[in-house]
Structures are given as C-alpha cells and as structure tokens.
ChimeraX commands (.cxc) that place a marker at each C-alpha (Angstrom):
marker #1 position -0.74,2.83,-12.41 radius 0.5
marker #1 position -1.78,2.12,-8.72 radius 0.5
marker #1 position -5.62,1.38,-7.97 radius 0.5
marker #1 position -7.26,0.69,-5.04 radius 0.5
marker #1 position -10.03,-1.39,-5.38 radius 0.5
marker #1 position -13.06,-1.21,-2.30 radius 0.5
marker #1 position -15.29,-3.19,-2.49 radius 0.5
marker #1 position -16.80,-5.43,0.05 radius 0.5
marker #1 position -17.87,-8.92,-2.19 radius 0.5
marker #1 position -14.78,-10.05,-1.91 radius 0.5
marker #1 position -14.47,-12.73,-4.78 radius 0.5
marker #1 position -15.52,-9.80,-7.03 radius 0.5
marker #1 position -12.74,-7.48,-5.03 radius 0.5
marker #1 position -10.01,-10.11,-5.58 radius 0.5
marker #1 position -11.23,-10.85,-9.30 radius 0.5
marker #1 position -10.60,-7.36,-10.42 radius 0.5
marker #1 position -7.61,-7.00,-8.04 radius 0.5
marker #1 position -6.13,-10.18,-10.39 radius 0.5
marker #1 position -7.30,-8.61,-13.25 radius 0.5
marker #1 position -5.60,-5.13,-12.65 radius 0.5
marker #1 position -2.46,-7.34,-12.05 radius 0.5
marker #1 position -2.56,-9.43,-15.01 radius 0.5
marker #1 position -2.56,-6.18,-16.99 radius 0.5
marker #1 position 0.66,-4.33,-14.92 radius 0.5
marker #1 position -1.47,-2.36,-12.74 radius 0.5
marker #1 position -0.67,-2.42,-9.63 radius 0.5
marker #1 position -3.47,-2.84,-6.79 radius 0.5
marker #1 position -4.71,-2.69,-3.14 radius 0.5
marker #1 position -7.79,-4.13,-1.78 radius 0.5
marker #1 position -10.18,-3.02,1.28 radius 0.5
marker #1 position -13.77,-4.35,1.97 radius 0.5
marker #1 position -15.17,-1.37,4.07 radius 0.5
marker #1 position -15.37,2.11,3.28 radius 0.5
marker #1 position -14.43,3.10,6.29 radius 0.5
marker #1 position -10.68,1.96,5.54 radius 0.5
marker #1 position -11.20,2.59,1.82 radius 0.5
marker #1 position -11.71,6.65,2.96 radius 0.5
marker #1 position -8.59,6.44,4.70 radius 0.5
marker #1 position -6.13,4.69,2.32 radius 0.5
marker #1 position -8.06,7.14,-0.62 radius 0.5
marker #1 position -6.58,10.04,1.47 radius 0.5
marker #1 position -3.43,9.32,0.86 radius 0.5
marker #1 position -3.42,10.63,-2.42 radius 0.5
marker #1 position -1.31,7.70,-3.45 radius 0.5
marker #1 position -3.55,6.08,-6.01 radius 0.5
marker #1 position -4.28,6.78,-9.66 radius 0.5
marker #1 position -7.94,5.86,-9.58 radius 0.5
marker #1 position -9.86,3.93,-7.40 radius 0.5
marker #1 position -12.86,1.47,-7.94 radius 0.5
marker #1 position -15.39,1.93,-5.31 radius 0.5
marker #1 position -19.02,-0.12,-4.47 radius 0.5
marker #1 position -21.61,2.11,-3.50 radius 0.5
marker #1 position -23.35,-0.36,-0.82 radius 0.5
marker #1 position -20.16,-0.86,1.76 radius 0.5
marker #1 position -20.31,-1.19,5.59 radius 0.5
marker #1 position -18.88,1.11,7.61 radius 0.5
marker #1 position -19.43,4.02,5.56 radius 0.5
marker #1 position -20.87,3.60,1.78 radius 0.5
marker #1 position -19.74,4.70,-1.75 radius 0.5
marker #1 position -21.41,8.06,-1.91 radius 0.5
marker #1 position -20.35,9.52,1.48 radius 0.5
marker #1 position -16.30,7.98,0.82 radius 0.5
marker #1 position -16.48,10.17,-2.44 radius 0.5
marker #1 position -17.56,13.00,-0.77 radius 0.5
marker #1 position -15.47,13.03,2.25 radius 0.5
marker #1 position -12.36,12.65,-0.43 radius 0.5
marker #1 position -13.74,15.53,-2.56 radius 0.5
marker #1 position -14.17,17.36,0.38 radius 0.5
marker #1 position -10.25,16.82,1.89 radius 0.5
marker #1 position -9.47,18.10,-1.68 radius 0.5
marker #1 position -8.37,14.51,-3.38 radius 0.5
marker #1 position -8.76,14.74,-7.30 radius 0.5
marker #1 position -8.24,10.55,-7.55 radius 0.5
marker #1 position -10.53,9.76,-10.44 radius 0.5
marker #1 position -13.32,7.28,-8.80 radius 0.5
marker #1 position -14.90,4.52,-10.88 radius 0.5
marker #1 position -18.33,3.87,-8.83 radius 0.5
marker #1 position -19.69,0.04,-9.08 radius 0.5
marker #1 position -23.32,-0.83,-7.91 radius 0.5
marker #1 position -25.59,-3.61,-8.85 radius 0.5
marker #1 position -28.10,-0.21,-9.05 radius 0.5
marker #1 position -29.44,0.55,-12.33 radius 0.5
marker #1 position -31.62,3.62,-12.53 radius 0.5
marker #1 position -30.90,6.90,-14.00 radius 0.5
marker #1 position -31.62,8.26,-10.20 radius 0.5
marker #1 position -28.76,6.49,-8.64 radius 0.5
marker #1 position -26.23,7.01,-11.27 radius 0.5
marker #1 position -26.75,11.06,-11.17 radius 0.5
marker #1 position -26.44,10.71,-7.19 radius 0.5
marker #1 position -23.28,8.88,-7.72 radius 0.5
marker #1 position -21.90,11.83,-10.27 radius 0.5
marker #1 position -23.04,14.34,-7.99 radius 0.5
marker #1 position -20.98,13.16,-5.12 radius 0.5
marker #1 position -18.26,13.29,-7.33 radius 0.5
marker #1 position -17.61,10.29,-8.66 radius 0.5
marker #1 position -15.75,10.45,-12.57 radius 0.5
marker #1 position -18.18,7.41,-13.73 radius 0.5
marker #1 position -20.35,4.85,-13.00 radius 0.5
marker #1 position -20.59,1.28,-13.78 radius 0.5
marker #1 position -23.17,-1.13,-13.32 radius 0.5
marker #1 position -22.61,-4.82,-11.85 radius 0.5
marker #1 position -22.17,-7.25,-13.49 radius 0.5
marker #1 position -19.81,-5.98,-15.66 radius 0.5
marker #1 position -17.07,-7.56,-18.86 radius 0.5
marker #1 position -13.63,-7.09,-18.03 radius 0.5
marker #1 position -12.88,-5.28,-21.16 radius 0.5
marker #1 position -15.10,-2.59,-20.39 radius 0.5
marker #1 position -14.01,-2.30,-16.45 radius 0.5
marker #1 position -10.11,-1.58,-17.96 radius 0.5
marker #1 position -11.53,1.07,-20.27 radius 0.5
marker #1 position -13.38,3.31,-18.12 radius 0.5
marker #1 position -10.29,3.07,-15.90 radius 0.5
marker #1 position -8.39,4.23,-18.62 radius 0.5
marker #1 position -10.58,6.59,-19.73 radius 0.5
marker #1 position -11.02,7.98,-16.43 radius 0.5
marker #1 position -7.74,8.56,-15.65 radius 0.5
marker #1 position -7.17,9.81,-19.43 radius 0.5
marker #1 position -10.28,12.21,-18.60 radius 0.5
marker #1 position -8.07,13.79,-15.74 radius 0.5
marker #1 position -5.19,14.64,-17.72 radius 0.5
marker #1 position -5.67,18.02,-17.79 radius 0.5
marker #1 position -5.26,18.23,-14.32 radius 0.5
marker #1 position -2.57,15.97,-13.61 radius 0.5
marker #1 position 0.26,17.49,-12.85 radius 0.5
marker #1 position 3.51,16.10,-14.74 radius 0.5
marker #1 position 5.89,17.31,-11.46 radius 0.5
marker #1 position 4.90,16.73,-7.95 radius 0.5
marker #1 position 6.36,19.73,-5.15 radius 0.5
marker #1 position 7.08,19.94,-1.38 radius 0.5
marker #1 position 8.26,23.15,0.20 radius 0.5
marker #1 position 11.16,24.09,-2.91 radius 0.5
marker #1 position 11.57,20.76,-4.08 radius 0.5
marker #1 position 10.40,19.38,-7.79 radius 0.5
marker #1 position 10.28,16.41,-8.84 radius 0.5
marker #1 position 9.41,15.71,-12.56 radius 0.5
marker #1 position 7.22,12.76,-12.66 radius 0.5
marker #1 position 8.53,12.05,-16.38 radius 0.5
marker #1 position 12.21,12.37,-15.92 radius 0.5
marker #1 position 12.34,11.13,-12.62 radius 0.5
marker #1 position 14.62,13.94,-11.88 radius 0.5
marker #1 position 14.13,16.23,-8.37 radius 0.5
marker #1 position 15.57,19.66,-8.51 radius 0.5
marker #1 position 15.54,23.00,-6.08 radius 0.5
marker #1 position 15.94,26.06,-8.06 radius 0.5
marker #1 position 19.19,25.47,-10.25 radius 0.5
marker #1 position 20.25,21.94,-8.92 radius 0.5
marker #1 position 18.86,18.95,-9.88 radius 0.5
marker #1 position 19.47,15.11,-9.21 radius 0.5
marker #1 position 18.25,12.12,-11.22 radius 0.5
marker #1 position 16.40,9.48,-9.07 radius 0.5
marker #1 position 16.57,5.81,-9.42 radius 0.5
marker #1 position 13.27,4.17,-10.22 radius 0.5
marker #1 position 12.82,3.08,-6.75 radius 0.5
marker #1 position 14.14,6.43,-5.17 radius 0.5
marker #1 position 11.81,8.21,-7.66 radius 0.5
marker #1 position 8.23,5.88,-5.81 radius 0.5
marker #1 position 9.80,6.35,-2.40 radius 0.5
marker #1 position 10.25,10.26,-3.06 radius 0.5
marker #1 position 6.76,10.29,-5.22 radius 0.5
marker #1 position 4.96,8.62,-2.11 radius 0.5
marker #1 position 6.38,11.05,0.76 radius 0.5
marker #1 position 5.50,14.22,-1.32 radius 0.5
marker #1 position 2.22,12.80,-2.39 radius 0.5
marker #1 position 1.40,12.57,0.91 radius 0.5
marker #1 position 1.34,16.08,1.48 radius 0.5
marker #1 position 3.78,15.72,4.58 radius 0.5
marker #1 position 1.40,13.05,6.35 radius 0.5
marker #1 position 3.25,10.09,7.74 radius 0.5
marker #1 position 4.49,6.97,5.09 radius 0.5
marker #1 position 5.13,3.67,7.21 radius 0.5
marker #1 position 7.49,1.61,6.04 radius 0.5
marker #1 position 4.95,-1.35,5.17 radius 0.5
marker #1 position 3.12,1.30,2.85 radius 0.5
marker #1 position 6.65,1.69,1.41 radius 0.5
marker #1 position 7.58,-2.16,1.24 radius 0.5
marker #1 position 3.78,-2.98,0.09 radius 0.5
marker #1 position 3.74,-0.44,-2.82 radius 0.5
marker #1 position 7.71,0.32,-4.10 radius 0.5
marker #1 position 8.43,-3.39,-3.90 radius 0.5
marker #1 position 5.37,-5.05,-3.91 radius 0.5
marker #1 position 6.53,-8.33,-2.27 radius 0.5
marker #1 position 8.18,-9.49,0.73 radius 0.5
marker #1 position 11.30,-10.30,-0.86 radius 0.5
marker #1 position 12.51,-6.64,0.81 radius 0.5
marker #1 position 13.02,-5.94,4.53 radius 0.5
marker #1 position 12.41,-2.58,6.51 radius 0.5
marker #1 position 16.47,-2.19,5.82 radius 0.5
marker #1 position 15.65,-1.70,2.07 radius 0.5
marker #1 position 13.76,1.18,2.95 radius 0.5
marker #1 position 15.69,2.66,5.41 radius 0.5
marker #1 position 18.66,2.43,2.59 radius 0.5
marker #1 position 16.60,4.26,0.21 radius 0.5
marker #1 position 15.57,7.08,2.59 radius 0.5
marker #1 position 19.35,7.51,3.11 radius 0.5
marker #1 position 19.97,7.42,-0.44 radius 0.5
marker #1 position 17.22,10.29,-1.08 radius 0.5
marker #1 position 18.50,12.37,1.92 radius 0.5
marker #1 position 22.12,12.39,0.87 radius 0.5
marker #1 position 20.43,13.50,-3.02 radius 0.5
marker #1 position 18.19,16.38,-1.02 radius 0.5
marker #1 position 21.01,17.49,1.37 radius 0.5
marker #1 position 22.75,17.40,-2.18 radius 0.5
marker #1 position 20.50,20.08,-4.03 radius 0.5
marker #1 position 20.76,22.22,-1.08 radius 0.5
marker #1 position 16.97,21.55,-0.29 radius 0.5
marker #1 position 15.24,23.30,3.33 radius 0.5
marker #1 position 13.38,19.75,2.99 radius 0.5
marker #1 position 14.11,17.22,5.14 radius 0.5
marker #1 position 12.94,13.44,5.40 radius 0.5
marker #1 position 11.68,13.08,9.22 radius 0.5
marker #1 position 11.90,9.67,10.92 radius 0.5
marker #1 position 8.88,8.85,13.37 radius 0.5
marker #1 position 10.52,6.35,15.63 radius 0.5
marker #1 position 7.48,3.01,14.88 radius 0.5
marker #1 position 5.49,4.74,13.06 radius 0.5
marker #1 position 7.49,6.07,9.64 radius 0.5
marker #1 position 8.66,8.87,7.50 radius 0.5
marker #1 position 7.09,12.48,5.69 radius 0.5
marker #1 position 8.59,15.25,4.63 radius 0.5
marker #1 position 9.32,18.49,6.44 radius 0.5
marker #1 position 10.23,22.23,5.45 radius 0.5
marker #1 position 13.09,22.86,7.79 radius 0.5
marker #1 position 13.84,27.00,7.95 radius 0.5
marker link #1:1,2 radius 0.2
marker link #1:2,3 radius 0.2
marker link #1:3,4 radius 0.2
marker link #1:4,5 radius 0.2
marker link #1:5,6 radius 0.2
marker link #1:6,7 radius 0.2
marker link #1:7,8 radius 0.2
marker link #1:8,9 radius 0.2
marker link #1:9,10 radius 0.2
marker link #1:10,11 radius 0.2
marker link #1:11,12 radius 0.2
marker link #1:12,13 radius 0.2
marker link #1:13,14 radius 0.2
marker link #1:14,15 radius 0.2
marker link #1:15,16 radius 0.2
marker link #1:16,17 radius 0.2
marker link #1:17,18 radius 0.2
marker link #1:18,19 radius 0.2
marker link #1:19,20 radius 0.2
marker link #1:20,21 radius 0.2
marker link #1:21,22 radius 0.2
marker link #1:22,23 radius 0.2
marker link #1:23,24 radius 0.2
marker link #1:24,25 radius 0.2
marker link #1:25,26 radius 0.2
marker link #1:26,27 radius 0.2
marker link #1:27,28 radius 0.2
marker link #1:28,29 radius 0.2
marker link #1:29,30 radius 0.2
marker link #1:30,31 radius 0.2
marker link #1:31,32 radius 0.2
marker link #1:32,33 radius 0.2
marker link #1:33,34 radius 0.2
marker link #1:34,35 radius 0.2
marker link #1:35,36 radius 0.2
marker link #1:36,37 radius 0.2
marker link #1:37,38 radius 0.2
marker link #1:38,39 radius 0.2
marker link #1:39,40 radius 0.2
marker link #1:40,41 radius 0.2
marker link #1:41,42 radius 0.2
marker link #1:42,43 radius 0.2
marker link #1:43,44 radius 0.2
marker link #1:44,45 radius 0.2
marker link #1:45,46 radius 0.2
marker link #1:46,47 radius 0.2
marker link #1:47,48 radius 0.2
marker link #1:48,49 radius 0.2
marker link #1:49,50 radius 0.2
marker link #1:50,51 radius 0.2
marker link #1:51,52 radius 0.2
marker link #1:52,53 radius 0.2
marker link #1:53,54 radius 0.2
marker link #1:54,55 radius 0.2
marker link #1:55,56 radius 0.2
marker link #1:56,57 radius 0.2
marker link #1:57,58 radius 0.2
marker link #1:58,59 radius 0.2
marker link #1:59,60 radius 0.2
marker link #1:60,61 radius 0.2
marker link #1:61,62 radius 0.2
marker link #1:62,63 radius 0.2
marker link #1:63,64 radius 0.2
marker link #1:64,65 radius 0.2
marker link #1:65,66 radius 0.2
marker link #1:66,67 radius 0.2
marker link #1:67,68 radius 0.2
marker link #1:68,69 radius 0.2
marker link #1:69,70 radius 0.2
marker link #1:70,71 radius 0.2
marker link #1:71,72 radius 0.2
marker link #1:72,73 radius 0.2
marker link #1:73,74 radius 0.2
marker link #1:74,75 radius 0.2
marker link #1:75,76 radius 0.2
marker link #1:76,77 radius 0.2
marker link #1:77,78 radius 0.2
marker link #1:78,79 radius 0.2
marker link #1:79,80 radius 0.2
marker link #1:80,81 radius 0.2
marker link #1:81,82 radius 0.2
marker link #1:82,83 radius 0.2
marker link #1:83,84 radius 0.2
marker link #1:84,85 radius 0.2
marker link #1:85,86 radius 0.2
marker link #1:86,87 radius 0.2
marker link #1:87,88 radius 0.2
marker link #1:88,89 radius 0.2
marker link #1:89,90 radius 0.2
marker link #1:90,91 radius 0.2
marker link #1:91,92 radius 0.2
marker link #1:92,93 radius 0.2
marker link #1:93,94 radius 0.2
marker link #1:94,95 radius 0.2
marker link #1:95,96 radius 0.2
marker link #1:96,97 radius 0.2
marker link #1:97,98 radius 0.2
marker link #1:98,99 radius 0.2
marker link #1:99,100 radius 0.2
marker link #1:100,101 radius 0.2
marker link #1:101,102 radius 0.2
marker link #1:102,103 radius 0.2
marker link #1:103,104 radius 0.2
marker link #1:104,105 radius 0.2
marker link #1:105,106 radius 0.2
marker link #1:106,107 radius 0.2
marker link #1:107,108 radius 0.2
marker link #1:108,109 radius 0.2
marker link #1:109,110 radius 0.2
marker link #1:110,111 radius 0.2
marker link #1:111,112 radius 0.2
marker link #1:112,113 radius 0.2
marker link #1:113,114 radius 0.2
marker link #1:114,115 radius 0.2
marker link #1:115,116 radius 0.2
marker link #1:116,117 radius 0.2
marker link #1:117,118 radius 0.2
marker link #1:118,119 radius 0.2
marker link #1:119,120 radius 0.2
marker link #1:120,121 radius 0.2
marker link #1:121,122 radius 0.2
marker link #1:122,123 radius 0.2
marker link #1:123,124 radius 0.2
marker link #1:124,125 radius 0.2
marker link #1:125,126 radius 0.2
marker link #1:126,127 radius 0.2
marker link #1:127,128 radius 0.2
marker link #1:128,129 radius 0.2
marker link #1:129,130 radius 0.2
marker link #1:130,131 radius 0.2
marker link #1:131,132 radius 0.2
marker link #1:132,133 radius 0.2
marker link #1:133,134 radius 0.2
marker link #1:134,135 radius 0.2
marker link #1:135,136 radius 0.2
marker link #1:136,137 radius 0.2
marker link #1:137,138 radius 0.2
marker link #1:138,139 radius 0.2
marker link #1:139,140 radius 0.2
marker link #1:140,141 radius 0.2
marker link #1:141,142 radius 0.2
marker link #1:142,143 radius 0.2
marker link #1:143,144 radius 0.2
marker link #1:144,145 radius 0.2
marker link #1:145,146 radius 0.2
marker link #1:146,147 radius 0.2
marker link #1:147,148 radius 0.2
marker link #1:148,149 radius 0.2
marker link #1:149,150 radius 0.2
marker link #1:150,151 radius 0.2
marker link #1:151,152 radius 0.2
marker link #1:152,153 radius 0.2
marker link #1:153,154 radius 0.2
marker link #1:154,155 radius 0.2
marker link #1:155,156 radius 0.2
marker link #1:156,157 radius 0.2
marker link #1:157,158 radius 0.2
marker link #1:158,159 radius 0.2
marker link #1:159,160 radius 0.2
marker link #1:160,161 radius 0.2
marker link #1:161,162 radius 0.2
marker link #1:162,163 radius 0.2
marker link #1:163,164 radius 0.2
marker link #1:164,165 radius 0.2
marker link #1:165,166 radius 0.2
marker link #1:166,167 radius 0.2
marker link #1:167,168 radius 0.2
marker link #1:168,169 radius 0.2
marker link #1:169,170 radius 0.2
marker link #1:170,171 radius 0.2
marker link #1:171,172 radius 0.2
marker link #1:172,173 radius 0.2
marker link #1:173,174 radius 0.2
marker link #1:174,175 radius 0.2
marker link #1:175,176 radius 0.2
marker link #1:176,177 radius 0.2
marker link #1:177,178 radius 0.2
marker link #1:178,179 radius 0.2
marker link #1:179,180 radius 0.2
marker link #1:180,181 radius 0.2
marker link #1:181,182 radius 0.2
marker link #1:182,183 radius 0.2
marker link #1:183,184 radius 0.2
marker link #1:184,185 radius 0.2
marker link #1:185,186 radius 0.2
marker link #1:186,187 radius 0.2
marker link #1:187,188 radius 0.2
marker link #1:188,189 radius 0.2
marker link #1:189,190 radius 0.2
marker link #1:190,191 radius 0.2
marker link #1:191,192 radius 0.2
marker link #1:192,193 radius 0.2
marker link #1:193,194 radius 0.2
marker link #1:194,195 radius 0.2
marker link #1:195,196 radius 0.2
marker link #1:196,197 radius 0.2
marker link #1:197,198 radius 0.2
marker link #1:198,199 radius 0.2
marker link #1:199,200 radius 0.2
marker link #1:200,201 radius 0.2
marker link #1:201,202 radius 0.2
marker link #1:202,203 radius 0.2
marker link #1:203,204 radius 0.2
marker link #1:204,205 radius 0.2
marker link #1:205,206 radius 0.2
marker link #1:206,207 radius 0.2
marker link #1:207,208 radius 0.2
marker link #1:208,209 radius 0.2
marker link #1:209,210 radius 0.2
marker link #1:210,211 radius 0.2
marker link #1:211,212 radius 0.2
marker link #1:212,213 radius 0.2
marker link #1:213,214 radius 0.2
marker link #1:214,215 radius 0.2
marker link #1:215,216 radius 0.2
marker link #1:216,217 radius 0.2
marker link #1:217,218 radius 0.2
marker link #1:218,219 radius 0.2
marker link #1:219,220 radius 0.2
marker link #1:220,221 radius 0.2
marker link #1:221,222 radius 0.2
marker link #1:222,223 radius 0.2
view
C-alpha cells in the first residue's frame, strides 16, 4: 500500500512515515498542502494522511480540491481539534475519517486499514487506458483477446502511467516509488519502459508509452 503522509510537524510527519515503513507500507512525505494537493492528484496513493492546519493551503480546502478533480483516495484527516464542529467540517469536505492528535500507533494503522477496507466497493480490481486492461490481481495486461503477464516491476511502472490518467510520470516518481532507493539509475527505467512497450506493441494495443524529452513518460491513445 502507498500513503502519502502531509503534514507539516515534521517529527510527527517522519514518525508515522517510519511507522508506515516498519509495517511494509510504503510512504511519501510533504509539509505543505500546497504540494500535498499536487502529489494527491496523481491518483497514485492508496490513502493519504492529511493535517488540517498546513501552510500554503490547509486540510479542508486539499480535500476538496481532490474531490473536486474527481480523486476517490481515501483521506485520513489529523488535527489537534477536538469538537464535534470541526470533525463534521472535515467529513463534509470529504474526508473518509478523522483523527484527533495525539494519537497511539495502533489505532493510526487501523483507521488506515479500515479506510481503505471502507473503499472496497469502489476499488476497482483492473485499472484501463484507451483498450488496455490491466488486472491489478494477476498482474496480467490484455487488449481484447491478447493478454501478457507483467513482471512485478513492469506491473508498478504500467500501474503508475495508467493511474495517472495520461498525465506525465518522471522518471524520479518512477525510481522513488517502483524501487524505492537509489540503488537504480534512470537506465532501469528506461529498460522497463522498453520492456512494457515491446509487451503493448505485443497485444496489438492503439496505446503507446510517450517519451517527454526531461520531463518523463504517460500514456497515449494513438488512432
């Protein structure tokens, strides 16, 4: 599961980011809202655990702004805020829950888990682009009759450029969350987008993987 975690105390931010990791979550941190609106666009996280007082832009209007660009990420709202009043107005922007600081790890992991459990429903088990599939189970990408198994890091790489709903990917967003460490190098990810063209030019897909010369990769329906 990938969380992003924004919140501007930053011990706190960097306790629960350790926290997430000790448990095989993985995790990003941001201290402003302003940035935490823009990497919760992406689409590419699982949940996210948001302050309400931020600078730049706070809690409330970040969860709006997401609803509002049509991002389902269940949103775990933390505020030092107690009363019933602020709680509703953080449910009403459309946050999934609300937590109160400070809080005992135990319970922080199971509203995340119940949060995202809470969302099942509406979670889809495949991810699409233009006519391609790909089965978030089985790891497998198809278009109409074919269909290709993915490696597990072909299957993130693949699961990050359609979840991006054909917005650019950089290859640091790539080397930060497939490998998670700077063992890699920009050439691992250029051998992976190979990999997944030669498996999409394989199905007979009209999608393409686009290269933006410094800036990265999405996906494109070519006709």
């Amino acid at each position: 599961m990938n969380v992003l975690i924004v919140e501007d105390e930053r011990n706190l931010a960097d306790a629960i980011c350790k926290i997430l990791k000790d448990e095989g979550f993985r995790a990003d941190v941001t201290y402003d809202g302003t940035t935490g609106l823009s990497l919760g666009k992406t689409g590419m996280y699982d949940a996210i655990v948001l302050d309400v007082m931020l600078p730049g832009m706070d809690g409330l209007d970040v969860v709006r702004e997401l609803r509002r660009n049509g991002i389902s990420t269940p949103i775990l709202m933390l505020t030092a805020r107690t009363s019933t009043a602020d709680k509703v107005s953080g449910l009403d922007a459309g946050a999934d829950d609300y937590m109160t600081k400070p809080f005992e790890t135990i319970e922080l992991l199971a509203r995340i888990r119940a949060v995202t459990r809470r969302t099942g429903d509406v979670i889809i088990e495949e991810a699409t682009f233009g006519d391609l599939h790909l089965d978030l189970t089985t790891h497998d990408l198809s278009c109409a009759d074919r269909s290709v198994h993915l490696s597990g890091k072909e299957f993130e790489v693949m699961k990050m450029l359609m979840s991006s709903n054909a917005r650019v990917v950089s290859k640091q967003d790539l080397l930060t969350r497939v490998w998670g460490a700077a063992e890699a190098s920009e050439n691992s990810v250029e051998a992976y987008i190979s990999f997944l063209r030669k498996k999409i030019n394989h199905i007979h897909s009209k999608v393409q993987i686009t290269t933006l010369r410094m800036l990265g990769y999405r996906l494109e329906v070519i006709e």
